[in-house]
C-alpha positions as CSV (number, residue, x, y, z in Angstrom):
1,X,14.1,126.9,211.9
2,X,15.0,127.9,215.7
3,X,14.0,131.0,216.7
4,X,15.9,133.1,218.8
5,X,15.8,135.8,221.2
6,X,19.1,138.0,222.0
7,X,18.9,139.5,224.8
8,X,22.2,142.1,225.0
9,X,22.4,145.9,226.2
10,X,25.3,146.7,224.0
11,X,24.2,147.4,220.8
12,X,27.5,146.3,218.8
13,X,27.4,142.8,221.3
14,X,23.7,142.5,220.3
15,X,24.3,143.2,216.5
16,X,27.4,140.6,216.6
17,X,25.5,138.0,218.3
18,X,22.9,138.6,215.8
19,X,25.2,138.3,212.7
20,X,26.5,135.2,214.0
21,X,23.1,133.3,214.5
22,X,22.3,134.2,211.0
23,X,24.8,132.9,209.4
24,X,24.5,129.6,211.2
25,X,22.0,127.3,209.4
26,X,18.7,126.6,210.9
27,X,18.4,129.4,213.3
28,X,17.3,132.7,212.8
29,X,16.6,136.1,215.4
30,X,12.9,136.5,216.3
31,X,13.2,139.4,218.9
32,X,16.4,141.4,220.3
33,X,15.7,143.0,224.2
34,X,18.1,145.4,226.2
35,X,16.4,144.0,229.5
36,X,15.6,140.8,231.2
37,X,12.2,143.1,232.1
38,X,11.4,143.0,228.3
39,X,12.6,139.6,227.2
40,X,10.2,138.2,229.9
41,X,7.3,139.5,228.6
42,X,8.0,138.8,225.0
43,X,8.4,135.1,226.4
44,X,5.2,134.4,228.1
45,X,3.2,136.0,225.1
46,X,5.5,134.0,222.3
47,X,7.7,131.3,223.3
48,X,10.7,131.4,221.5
49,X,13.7,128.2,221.0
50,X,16.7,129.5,222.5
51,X,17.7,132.8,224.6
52,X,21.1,134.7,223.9
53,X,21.6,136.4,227.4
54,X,24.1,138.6,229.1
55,X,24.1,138.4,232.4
56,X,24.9,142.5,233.5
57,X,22.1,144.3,232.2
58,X,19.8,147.2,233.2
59,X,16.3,146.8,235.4
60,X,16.8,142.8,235.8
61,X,20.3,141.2,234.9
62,X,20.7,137.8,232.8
63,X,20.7,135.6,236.0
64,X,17.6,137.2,237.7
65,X,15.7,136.8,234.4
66,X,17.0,133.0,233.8
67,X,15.8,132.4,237.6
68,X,12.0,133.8,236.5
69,X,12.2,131.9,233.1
70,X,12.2,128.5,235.8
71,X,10.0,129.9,237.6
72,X,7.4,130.6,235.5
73,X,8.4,127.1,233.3
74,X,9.2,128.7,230.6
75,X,9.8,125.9,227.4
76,X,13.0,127.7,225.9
77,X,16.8,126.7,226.4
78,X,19.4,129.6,227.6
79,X,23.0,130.5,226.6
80,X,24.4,132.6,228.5
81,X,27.0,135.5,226.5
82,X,28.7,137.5,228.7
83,X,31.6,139.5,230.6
84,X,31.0,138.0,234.1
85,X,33.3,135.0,234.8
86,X,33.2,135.3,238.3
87,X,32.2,131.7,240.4
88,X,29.0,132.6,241.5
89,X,27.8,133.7,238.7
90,X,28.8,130.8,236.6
91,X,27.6,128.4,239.1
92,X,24.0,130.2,239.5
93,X,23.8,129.9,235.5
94,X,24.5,126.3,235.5
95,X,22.0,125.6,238.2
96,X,19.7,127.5,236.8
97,X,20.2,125.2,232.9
98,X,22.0,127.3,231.4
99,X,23.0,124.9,228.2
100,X,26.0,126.9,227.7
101,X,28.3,129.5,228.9
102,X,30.4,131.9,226.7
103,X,32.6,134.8,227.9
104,X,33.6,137.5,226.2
105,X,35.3,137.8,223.5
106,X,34.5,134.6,221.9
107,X,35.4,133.2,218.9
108,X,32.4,132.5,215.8
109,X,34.0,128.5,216.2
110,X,32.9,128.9,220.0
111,X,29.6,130.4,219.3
112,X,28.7,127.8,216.8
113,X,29.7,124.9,219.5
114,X,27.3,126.7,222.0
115,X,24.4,126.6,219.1
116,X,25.0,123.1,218.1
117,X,25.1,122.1,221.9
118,X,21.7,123.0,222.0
119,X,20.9,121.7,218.7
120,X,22.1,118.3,219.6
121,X,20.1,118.2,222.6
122,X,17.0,119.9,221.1
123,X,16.7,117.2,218.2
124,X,17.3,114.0,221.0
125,X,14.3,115.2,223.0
126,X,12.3,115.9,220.0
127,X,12.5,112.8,218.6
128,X,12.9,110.5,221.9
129,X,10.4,109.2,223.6
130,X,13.2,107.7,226.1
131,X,16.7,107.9,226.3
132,X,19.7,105.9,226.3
133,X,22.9,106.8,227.5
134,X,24.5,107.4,224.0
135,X,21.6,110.4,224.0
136,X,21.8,111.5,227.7
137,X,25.7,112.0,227.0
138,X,24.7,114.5,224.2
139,X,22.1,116.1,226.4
140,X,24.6,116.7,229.1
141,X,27.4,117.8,226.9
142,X,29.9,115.4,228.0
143,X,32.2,115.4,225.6
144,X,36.0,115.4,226.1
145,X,37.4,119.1,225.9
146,X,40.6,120.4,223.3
147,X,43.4,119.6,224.9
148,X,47.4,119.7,223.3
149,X,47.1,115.6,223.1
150,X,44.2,115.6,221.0
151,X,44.5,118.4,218.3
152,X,42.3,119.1,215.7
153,X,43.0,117.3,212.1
154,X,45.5,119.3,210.2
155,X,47.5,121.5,212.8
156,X,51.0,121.2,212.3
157,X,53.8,122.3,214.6
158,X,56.1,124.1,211.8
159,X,52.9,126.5,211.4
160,X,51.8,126.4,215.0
161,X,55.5,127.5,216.3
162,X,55.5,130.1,212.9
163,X,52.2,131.7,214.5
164,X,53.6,132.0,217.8
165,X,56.4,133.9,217.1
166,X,54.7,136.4,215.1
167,X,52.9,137.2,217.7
168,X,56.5,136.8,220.5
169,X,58.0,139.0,218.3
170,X,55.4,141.8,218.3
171,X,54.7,141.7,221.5
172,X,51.3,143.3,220.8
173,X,47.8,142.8,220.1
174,X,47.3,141.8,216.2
175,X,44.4,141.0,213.5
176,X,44.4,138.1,211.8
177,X,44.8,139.9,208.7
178,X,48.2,141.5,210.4
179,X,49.1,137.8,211.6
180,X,48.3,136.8,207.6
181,X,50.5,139.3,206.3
182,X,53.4,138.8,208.2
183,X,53.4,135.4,208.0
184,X,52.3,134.6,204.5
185,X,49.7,132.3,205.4
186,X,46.0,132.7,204.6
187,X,43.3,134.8,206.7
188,X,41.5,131.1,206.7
189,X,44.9,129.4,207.9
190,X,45.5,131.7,210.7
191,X,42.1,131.8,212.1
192,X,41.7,128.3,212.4
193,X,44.8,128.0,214.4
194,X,44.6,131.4,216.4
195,X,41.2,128.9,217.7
196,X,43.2,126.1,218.3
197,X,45.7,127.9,220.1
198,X,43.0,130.4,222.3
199,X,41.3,127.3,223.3
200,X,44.7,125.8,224.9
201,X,46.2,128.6,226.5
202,X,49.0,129.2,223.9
203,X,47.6,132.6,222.8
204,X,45.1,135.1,224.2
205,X,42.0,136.1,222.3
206,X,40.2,139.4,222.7
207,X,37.4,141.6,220.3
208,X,38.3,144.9,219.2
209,X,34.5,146.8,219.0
210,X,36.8,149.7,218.4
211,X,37.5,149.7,215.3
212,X,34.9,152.2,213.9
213,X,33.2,149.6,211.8
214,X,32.4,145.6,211.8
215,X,34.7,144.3,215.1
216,X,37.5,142.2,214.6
217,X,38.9,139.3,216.6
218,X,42.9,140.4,218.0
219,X,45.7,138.2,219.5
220,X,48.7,137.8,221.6
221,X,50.9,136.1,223.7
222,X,49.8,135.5,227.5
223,X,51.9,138.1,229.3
224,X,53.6,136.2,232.5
Protein backbone atom coordinates (compact mmCIF):
# COMPACT_ATOMS: atom_id res chain seq x y z
CA UNK A 1 0.00 0.00 0.00
CA UNK A 2 1.36 3.74 -0.92
CA UNK A 3 0.98 6.13 1.52
CA UNK A 4 0.14 9.45 0.90
CA UNK A 5 0.32 12.88 2.04
CA UNK A 6 -2.23 15.67 0.70
CA UNK A 7 -1.10 18.69 1.15
CA UNK A 8 -4.27 21.27 0.25
CA UNK A 9 -5.51 24.52 2.18
CA UNK A 10 -9.06 24.21 0.99
CA UNK A 11 -10.70 21.94 3.03
CA UNK A 12 -13.36 20.65 0.34
CA UNK A 13 -10.04 20.30 -2.33
CA UNK A 14 -8.34 18.42 0.48
CA UNK A 15 -11.39 16.18 1.41
CA UNK A 16 -11.84 15.50 -2.58
CA UNK A 17 -8.38 14.69 -3.21
CA UNK A 18 -8.71 12.43 -0.26
CA UNK A 19 -11.84 10.61 -1.42
CA UNK A 20 -10.28 10.01 -4.69
CA UNK A 21 -6.98 8.33 -3.36
CA UNK A 22 -9.15 6.03 -1.38
CA UNK A 23 -11.04 4.74 -3.67
CA UNK A 24 -8.07 4.00 -5.93
CA UNK A 25 -6.58 0.52 -5.12
CA UNK A 26 -3.23 0.35 -3.36
CA UNK A 27 -2.94 3.80 -2.06
CA UNK A 28 -4.24 5.15 0.99
CA UNK A 29 -3.91 8.95 2.97
CA UNK A 30 -1.34 8.86 5.81
CA UNK A 31 -1.32 12.70 6.75
CA UNK A 32 -3.35 15.77 5.26
CA UNK A 33 -1.26 19.53 5.88
CA UNK A 34 -2.68 23.06 5.13
CA UNK A 35 1.14 24.22 4.68
CA UNK A 36 4.24 23.27 2.92
CA UNK A 37 5.74 24.46 6.65
CA UNK A 38 3.93 21.40 8.12
CA UNK A 39 4.13 18.84 5.39
CA UNK A 40 8.00 19.25 5.70
CA UNK A 41 8.29 18.39 9.01
CA UNK A 42 5.96 15.42 8.80
CA UNK A 43 8.42 14.37 5.92
CA UNK A 44 11.74 14.27 7.47
CA UNK A 45 10.30 12.53 10.64
CA UNK A 46 8.11 9.81 8.40
CA UNK A 47 8.77 9.53 4.84
CA UNK A 48 5.80 9.06 3.03
CA UNK A 49 5.27 7.51 -1.03
CA UNK A 50 3.77 10.22 -2.80
CA UNK A 51 2.84 14.09 -1.99
CA UNK A 52 -0.59 15.63 -3.27
CA UNK A 53 0.44 19.41 -3.41
CA UNK A 54 -1.15 22.67 -4.32
CA UNK A 55 1.02 25.05 -5.19
CA UNK A 56 -0.85 28.58 -3.54
CA UNK A 57 -0.80 27.98 0.00
CA UNK A 58 -0.24 29.91 3.25
CA UNK A 59 3.44 30.30 5.17
CA UNK A 60 5.42 28.27 2.19
CA UNK A 61 3.55 27.59 -1.24
CA UNK A 62 3.66 24.08 -3.08
CA UNK A 63 6.76 25.13 -5.28
CA UNK A 64 8.90 26.52 -2.37
CA UNK A 65 8.16 23.25 -0.34
CA UNK A 66 8.84 20.88 -3.52
CA UNK A 67 12.29 22.97 -3.92
CA UNK A 68 13.15 22.01 0.02
CA UNK A 69 11.88 18.43 -0.45
CA UNK A 70 15.20 18.35 -3.21
CA UNK A 71 17.02 19.99 -1.13
CA UNK A 72 17.00 18.10 1.77
CA UNK A 73 16.72 14.62 -0.60
CA UNK A 74 13.70 13.78 0.39
CA UNK A 75 12.77 9.88 -1.04
CA UNK A 76 8.98 10.73 -1.97
CA UNK A 77 7.49 11.41 -5.57
CA UNK A 78 5.25 14.87 -6.04
CA UNK A 79 1.97 15.55 -7.94
CA UNK A 80 1.27 18.67 -8.09
CA UNK A 81 -2.94 19.68 -7.85
CA UNK A 82 -3.62 22.96 -8.32
CA UNK A 83 -5.19 26.37 -9.69
CA UNK A 84 -1.84 27.90 -11.03
CA UNK A 85 -1.30 27.24 -14.83
CA UNK A 86 0.73 29.97 -15.27
CA UNK A 87 4.42 29.09 -17.33
CA UNK A 88 6.67 29.57 -14.60
CA UNK A 89 5.09 27.91 -12.35
CA UNK A 90 4.59 24.77 -14.37
CA UNK A 91 8.00 24.88 -15.58
CA UNK A 92 9.59 25.33 -11.91
CA UNK A 93 7.38 22.05 -10.97
CA UNK A 94 8.72 20.07 -13.70
CA UNK A 95 12.29 21.02 -12.91
CA UNK A 96 11.90 20.49 -9.66
CA UNK A 97 10.30 16.30 -10.56
CA UNK A 98 7.18 16.93 -10.25
CA UNK A 99 5.82 13.38 -11.74
CA UNK A 100 2.71 15.06 -12.61
CA UNK A 101 0.72 18.09 -12.99
CA UNK A 102 -3.09 18.50 -12.56
CA UNK A 103 -5.13 21.84 -12.73
CA UNK A 104 -8.14 22.39 -11.40
CA UNK A 105 -11.02 21.06 -11.91
CA UNK A 106 -9.91 17.70 -12.91
CA UNK A 107 -11.63 14.87 -13.68
CA UNK A 108 -11.41 11.30 -11.23
CA UNK A 109 -10.17 9.63 -14.91
CA UNK A 110 -7.34 12.35 -14.77
CA UNK A 111 -6.49 11.89 -11.23
CA UNK A 112 -6.22 8.23 -11.56
CA UNK A 113 -3.68 8.67 -14.68
CA UNK A 114 -1.59 11.01 -12.42
CA UNK A 115 -1.60 8.03 -9.54
CA UNK A 116 -0.89 5.31 -11.96
CA UNK A 117 1.99 7.53 -13.59
CA UNK A 118 3.61 7.21 -10.45
CA UNK A 119 2.74 3.79 -9.93
CA UNK A 120 4.17 2.72 -13.11
CA UNK A 121 7.34 4.28 -12.39
CA UNK A 122 7.44 3.44 -8.68
CA UNK A 123 7.15 -0.48 -9.45
CA UNK A 124 10.05 -0.16 -12.49
CA UNK A 125 12.61 1.18 -9.96
CA UNK A 126 11.61 -1.10 -7.33
CA UNK A 127 12.13 -3.94 -9.05
CA UNK A 128 15.08 -2.77 -11.59
CA UNK A 129 18.30 -3.01 -10.97
CA UNK A 130 18.86 -1.31 -14.56
CA UNK A 131 16.80 -0.10 -17.05
CA UNK A 132 15.96 -0.52 -20.53
CA UNK A 133 14.36 1.82 -22.74
CA UNK A 134 10.91 -0.03 -22.65
CA UNK A 135 11.22 1.00 -18.65
CA UNK A 136 12.79 4.49 -18.95
CA UNK A 137 9.79 5.38 -21.50
CA UNK A 138 7.44 4.48 -18.52
CA UNK A 139 9.56 6.39 -16.07
CA UNK A 140 9.49 9.47 -18.24
CA UNK A 141 5.80 9.21 -19.16
CA UNK A 142 6.19 9.29 -22.77
CA UNK A 143 3.26 8.14 -23.89
CA UNK A 144 1.28 9.56 -26.87
CA UNK A 145 -1.52 11.99 -25.58
CA UNK A 146 -5.69 11.76 -26.57
CA UNK A 147 -6.00 13.12 -29.55
CA UNK A 148 -9.48 13.18 -32.10
CA UNK A 149 -7.38 10.40 -34.40
CA UNK A 150 -6.98 8.04 -31.71
CA UNK A 151 -10.17 7.84 -29.55
CA UNK A 152 -10.82 5.71 -26.82
CA UNK A 153 -12.57 2.14 -27.62
CA UNK A 154 -16.27 2.63 -27.90
CA UNK A 155 -16.97 6.43 -28.60
CA UNK A 156 -19.22 6.82 -31.29
CA UNK A 157 -20.04 9.94 -33.22
CA UNK A 158 -24.05 9.55 -33.16
CA UNK A 159 -23.57 9.95 -29.20
CA UNK A 160 -20.61 12.26 -29.30
CA UNK A 161 -22.61 14.83 -31.66
CA UNK A 162 -25.96 13.90 -29.31
CA UNK A 163 -23.83 15.17 -26.20
CA UNK A 164 -22.78 18.17 -27.87
CA UNK A 165 -25.79 19.61 -28.59
CA UNK A 166 -27.26 19.10 -25.30
CA UNK A 167 -24.98 21.15 -24.10
CA UNK A 168 -25.17 23.97 -27.69
CA UNK A 169 -28.52 24.00 -26.91
CA UNK A 170 -28.40 25.07 -23.25
CA UNK A 171 -25.90 27.11 -23.56
CA UNK A 172 -25.07 26.68 -19.80
CA UNK A 173 -23.17 24.97 -17.34
CA UNK A 174 -24.85 21.29 -16.68
CA UNK A 175 -24.27 18.00 -14.38
CA UNK A 176 -23.96 15.04 -15.77
CA UNK A 177 -27.00 13.84 -14.21
CA UNK A 178 -28.77 17.06 -16.12
CA UNK A 179 -26.82 15.92 -19.41
CA UNK A 180 -28.30 12.11 -18.53
CA UNK A 181 -31.68 13.29 -18.31
CA UNK A 182 -31.97 15.20 -21.21
CA UNK A 183 -30.42 12.89 -23.26
CA UNK A 184 -31.54 9.50 -22.11
CA UNK A 185 -28.24 8.09 -21.81
CA UNK A 186 -26.74 6.72 -18.57
CA UNK A 187 -24.84 8.82 -15.77
CA UNK A 188 -21.88 6.11 -16.71
CA UNK A 189 -22.34 6.87 -20.57
CA UNK A 190 -22.10 10.54 -20.24
CA UNK A 191 -19.23 10.68 -18.02
CA UNK A 192 -17.13 8.71 -19.92
CA UNK A 193 -17.55 10.88 -22.90
CA UNK A 194 -17.95 14.37 -21.13
CA UNK A 195 -13.80 12.87 -20.42
CA UNK A 196 -13.15 12.17 -23.84
CA UNK A 197 -14.50 15.33 -25.00
CA UNK A 198 -12.77 17.70 -21.96
CA UNK A 199 -9.53 16.10 -22.83
CA UNK A 200 -9.87 17.33 -26.63
CA UNK A 201 -11.19 20.59 -26.43
CA UNK A 202 -14.71 19.82 -27.54
CA UNK A 203 -16.27 20.63 -24.16
CA UNK A 204 -15.16 22.54 -21.01
CA UNK A 205 -14.97 20.96 -17.67
CA UNK A 206 -15.25 22.72 -14.37
CA UNK A 207 -16.11 21.53 -10.38
CA UNK A 208 -19.04 23.00 -8.75
CA UNK A 209 -17.72 22.99 -4.68
CA UNK A 210 -20.98 24.98 -4.45
CA UNK A 211 -23.39 22.82 -4.23
CA UNK A 212 -23.89 22.65 -0.42
CA UNK A 213 -22.86 18.95 -0.22
CA UNK A 214 -20.42 16.34 -2.08
CA UNK A 215 -19.12 18.60 -5.38
CA UNK A 216 -20.05 17.68 -8.68
CA UNK A 217 -18.23 17.78 -11.97
CA UNK A 218 -20.24 20.60 -14.71
CA UNK A 219 -19.95 21.11 -18.53
CA UNK A 220 -20.24 23.29 -21.48
CA UNK A 221 -19.44 24.36 -24.62
CA UNK A 222 -16.12 26.49 -25.08
CA UNK A 223 -17.57 30.00 -25.52
CA UNK A 224 -15.67 31.74 -28.67
Amino acid sequence: MYKVMIVEDDPMVAMINEQFVNRSRDFSVAYRCTNGEDALTLLEGDPVDLVIMDVYMPRMDGIETLKKIREKDIPVSVIMVTAANDIKTVEDAIRLGAVDYLVKPFTFDRFIQALEKFRNSKQVLDKESSLDQKNIDILLGNTSPVNKDHEPKGIQDKTREKLKNCLAVSGEWLTGEEISEKTELSVVTVRKYMNYLVDIGEVQGRMNYETGGRPCMLYRIPVK
